[in-house]
C-alpha positions, -999 to 999 in steps of 0.1 A, spaced: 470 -50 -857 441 -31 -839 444 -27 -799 408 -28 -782 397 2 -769 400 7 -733 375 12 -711 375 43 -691 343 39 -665 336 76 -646 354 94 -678 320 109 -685 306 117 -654 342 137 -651 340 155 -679 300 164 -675 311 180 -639 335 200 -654 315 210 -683 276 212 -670 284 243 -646 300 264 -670 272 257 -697 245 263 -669 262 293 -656 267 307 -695 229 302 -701 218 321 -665 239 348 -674 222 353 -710 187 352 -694 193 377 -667 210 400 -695 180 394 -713 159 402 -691 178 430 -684 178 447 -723 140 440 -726 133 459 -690 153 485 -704 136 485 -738 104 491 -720 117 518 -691 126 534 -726 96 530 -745 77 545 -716 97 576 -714 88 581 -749 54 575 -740 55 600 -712 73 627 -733 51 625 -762 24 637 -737 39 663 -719 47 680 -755 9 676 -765 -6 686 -735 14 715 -722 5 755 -720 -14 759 -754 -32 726 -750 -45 739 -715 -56 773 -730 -77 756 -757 -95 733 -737 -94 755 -705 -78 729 -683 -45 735 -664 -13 721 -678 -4 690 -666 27 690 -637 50 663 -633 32 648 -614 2 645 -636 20 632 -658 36 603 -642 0 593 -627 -19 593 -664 11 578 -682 40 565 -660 21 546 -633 -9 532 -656 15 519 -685 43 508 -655 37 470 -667 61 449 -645 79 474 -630 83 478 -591 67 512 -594 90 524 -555 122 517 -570 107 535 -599 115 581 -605 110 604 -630 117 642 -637 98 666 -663 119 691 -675 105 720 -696 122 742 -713 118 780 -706 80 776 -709 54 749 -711 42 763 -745 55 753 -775 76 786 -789 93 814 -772 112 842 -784 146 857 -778 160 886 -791 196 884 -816 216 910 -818 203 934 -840 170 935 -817 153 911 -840 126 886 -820 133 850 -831 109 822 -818 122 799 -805 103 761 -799 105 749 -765 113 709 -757 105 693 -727 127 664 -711 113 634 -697 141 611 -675 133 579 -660 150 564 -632 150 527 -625 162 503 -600 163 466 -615 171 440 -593 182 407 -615 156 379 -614 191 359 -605 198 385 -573 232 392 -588 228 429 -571 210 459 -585 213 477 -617 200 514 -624 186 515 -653 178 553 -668 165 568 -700 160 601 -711 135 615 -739 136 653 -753 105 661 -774 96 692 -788 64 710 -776 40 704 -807 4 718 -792 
């Protein structure tokens, strides 16, 4: 002997307002961090971009081809600002840090008087402010390159 089903009108409708928030608010919160790892993928990839050009066109560079050697703020006009795809370029900051010099080697003495050269790096850090497309608050995002100086 089989009993009929019963009918349960509104048992759906129920269940979907328990489940269709959760599922909506799981799916927001994987765009926004989406969103989120690719703007930091590219606030990355344009530090490298940025560092890669300060190495190449430091102090030797500029003695070659008899220009002066770019400052940091050279180098955030030519590279930062015109590659700045998508980013809010005022909640956007930098810093170029050489290291004793702009030109590629230095020299320091050991201890038995003996000049060892030395090659200089230069530090590229990128600061930025990332508001959520969802307004859930800011996030700073950063990222920091250290190339050596190759020209």
């Amino acid at each position: 002997m089989r009993r009929a089903p019963q009918r349960r009108p509104g048992a759906t409708v129920v269940e979907c307002a328990f489940v269709y928030p959760a599922v909506f608010l799981v799916v927001l919160g994987l765009l926004v961090g989406a969103a989120g790892m690719f703007r930091y993928s590219q606030l990355a990839s344009l530090t490298r971009e940025a560092a890669r050009y300060a190495s190449v066109h430091g102090g030797q560079y500029a003695q070659e081809m008899k220009v002066t050697a770019p400052a940091p703020a050279d180098i955030y006009n030519n590279v930062v600002l015109p590659r700045a795809e998508g980013f809010d370029t005022s909640h956007l900051s930098y810093s170029v840090t050489y290291g004793s010099t702009n030109m590629p080697f230095h020299t320091i003495l050991d201890s038995n008087n003996n000049v060892i050269p030395v090659q200089n790096t230069v530090t590229v850090t990128l600061t930025y402010q990332w508001v959520p497309e969802a307004y859930l608050g800011g996030v700073t995002l950063s990222s920091t390159s250290v190339m050596p100086m190759s020209y």
